[in-house]
N, C-alpha and C positions, 0 to 999 in steps of 0.2 A: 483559486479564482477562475482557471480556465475550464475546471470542470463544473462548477458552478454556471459559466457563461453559457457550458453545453446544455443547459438547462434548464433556458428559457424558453418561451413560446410568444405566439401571436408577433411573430417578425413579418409574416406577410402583411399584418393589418396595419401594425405601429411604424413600420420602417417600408413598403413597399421595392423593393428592388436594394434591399439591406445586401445581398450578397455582393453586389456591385460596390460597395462602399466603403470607406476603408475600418479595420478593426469592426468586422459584420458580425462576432459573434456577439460584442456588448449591444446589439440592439434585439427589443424585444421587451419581454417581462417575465420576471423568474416567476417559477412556478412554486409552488408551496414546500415540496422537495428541496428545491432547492435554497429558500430562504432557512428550513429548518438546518441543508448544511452547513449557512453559514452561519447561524449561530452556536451550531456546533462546537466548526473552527473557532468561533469569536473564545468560547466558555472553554475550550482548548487552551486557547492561547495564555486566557487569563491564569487558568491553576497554572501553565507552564511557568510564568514568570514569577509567580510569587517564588518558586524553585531558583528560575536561571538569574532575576536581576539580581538578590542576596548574594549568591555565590558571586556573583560578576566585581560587587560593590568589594566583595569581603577580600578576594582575589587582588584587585587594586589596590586596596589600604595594606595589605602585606606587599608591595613593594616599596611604598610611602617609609621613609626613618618614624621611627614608633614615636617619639619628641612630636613629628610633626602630623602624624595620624589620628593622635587624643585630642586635636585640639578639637573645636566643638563649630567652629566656621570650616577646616578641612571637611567634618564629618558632613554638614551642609553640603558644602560647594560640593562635592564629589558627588551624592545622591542627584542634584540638582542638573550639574552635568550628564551624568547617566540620563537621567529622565529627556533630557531638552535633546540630546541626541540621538534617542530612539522616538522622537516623534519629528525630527526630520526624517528618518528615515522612512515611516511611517506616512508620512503626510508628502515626500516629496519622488520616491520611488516610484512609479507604477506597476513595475515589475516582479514582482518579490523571486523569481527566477534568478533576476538580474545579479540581485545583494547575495543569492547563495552562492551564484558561481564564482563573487569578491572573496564571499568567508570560505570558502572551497579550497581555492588559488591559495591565498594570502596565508590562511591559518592552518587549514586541514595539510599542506601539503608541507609545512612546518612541523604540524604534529607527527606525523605519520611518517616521515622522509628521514627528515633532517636533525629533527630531537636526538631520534632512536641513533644513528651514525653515533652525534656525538657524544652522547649518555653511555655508549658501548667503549670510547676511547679515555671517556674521562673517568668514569668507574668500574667498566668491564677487564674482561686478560688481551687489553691492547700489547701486550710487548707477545704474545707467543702465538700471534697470528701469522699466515705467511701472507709470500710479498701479494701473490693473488688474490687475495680473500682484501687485503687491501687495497690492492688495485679494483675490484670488484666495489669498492665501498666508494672510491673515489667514482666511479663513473656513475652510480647510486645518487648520490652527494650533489654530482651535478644537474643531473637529469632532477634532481628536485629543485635545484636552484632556477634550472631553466623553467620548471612549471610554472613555479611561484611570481616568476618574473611575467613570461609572457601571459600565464593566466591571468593575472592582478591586472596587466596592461590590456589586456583581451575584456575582461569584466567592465572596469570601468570607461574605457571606449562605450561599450553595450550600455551602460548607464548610460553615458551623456546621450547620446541617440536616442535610446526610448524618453527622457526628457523632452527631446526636441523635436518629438514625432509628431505627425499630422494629427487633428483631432478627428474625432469617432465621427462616421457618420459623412465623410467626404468623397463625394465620385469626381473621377474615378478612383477608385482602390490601386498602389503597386500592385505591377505586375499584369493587370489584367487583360484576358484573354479578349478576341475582336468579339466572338460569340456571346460573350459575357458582357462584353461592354453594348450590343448592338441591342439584346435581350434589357440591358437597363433602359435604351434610348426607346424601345417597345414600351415600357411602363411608364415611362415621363418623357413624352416627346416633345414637351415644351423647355426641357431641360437646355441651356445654352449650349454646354458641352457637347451636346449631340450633333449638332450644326458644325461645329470643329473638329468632326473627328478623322478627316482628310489632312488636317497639319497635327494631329494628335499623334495618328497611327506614323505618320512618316516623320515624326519627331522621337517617337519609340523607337523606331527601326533605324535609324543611325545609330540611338543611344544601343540598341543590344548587337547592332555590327560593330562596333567598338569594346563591345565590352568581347565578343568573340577573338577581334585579333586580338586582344591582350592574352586571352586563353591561349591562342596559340600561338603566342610570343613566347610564352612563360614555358609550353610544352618545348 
């Protein structure tokens, strides 16, 4: 999507003063390039899942008691779920950034970390290690636990925020600079904001002299 967004054109005609405003690369119009990447991705996606959703569906009904997996509403409900929660996902994310770095945190550092430790004590030659190699395993062990922990808590924070973010296309943009903001008030001098920008800039300038002594509180 972000590379796509770098994409587009005709932002000076359709958006005038687009850099000013917030989330500036979605304004504009994709270019031919670019719509053909995203159907690309689209026709990507689609052979991927016929791949990933089976396996995902097949992987769950092996944890299901076999009694309760044949029955023919299980086999229902479960497909129906799978579906209904990948188009929230889909339909309610904006970020697709956002959900990798949940499946990152949550799963990857499970696979990778924490499996592998215990798949080594439960099947491996756990009695003729020494004590360092298992002290090495323990401090392993934790540092995944800690990923998993604060990554997953770090991700989904990052969700709810992109959720609750300003919509496309609002001046002024976080963050912006006086030059940037002065240059917007150049292009649309009828703009309200621009007549306010005397209790703007000195409403900034509190918020980032606070946000300073924190930084050098914490230092």
């Amino acid at each position: 999507e972000n590379v796509i967004d770098g994409m587009r054109t005709d932002r000076d005609v359709l958006a005038p003063g687009w850099w000013a405003t917030s989330d500036p690369w979605s304004a504009g119009r994709p270019t031919w390039m670019a719509r053909a990447l995203g159907w690309g991705v689209t026709l990507h996606l689609l052979c991927s899942d016929a791949i990933f959703v089976p396996c995902t569906v097949v992987a769950i009904e092996e944890l299901l008691p076999p009694s309760l997996a044949v029955k023919k509403r299980v086999w229902i409900s479960l497909r129906l779920a799978i579906s209904f929660l990948r188009m929230l996902v889909g339909t309610l994310v904006a970020d697709f950034v956002k959900i990798t770095d949940l499946t990152a945190a949550a799963c990857l550092t499970m696979n990778n970390i924490i499996l592998p430790i215990f798949a080594f004590y439960y099947a491996g030659p756990a009695g003729r290690i020494s004590s360092s190699r298992r002290a090495m395993h323990t401090v392993i062990l934790a540092f995944g636990f800690f990923c998993m922990l604060f990554g997953t808590v770090s991700a989904i924070r990052d969700l709810v925020q992109t959720s609750s973010a300003e919509r496309v296309g609002i001046f002024p943009r976080p963050d912006i600079s006086p030059k940037c903001f002065q240059a917007y008030c150049g292009v649309h001098p009828d703009e309200k904001k621009c007549s306010q920008a005397g209790t703007y800039w000195r409403n900034g300038l509190q918020s980032r002299r606070a946000v300073n002594l924190l930084e050098l509180l914490e230092e």
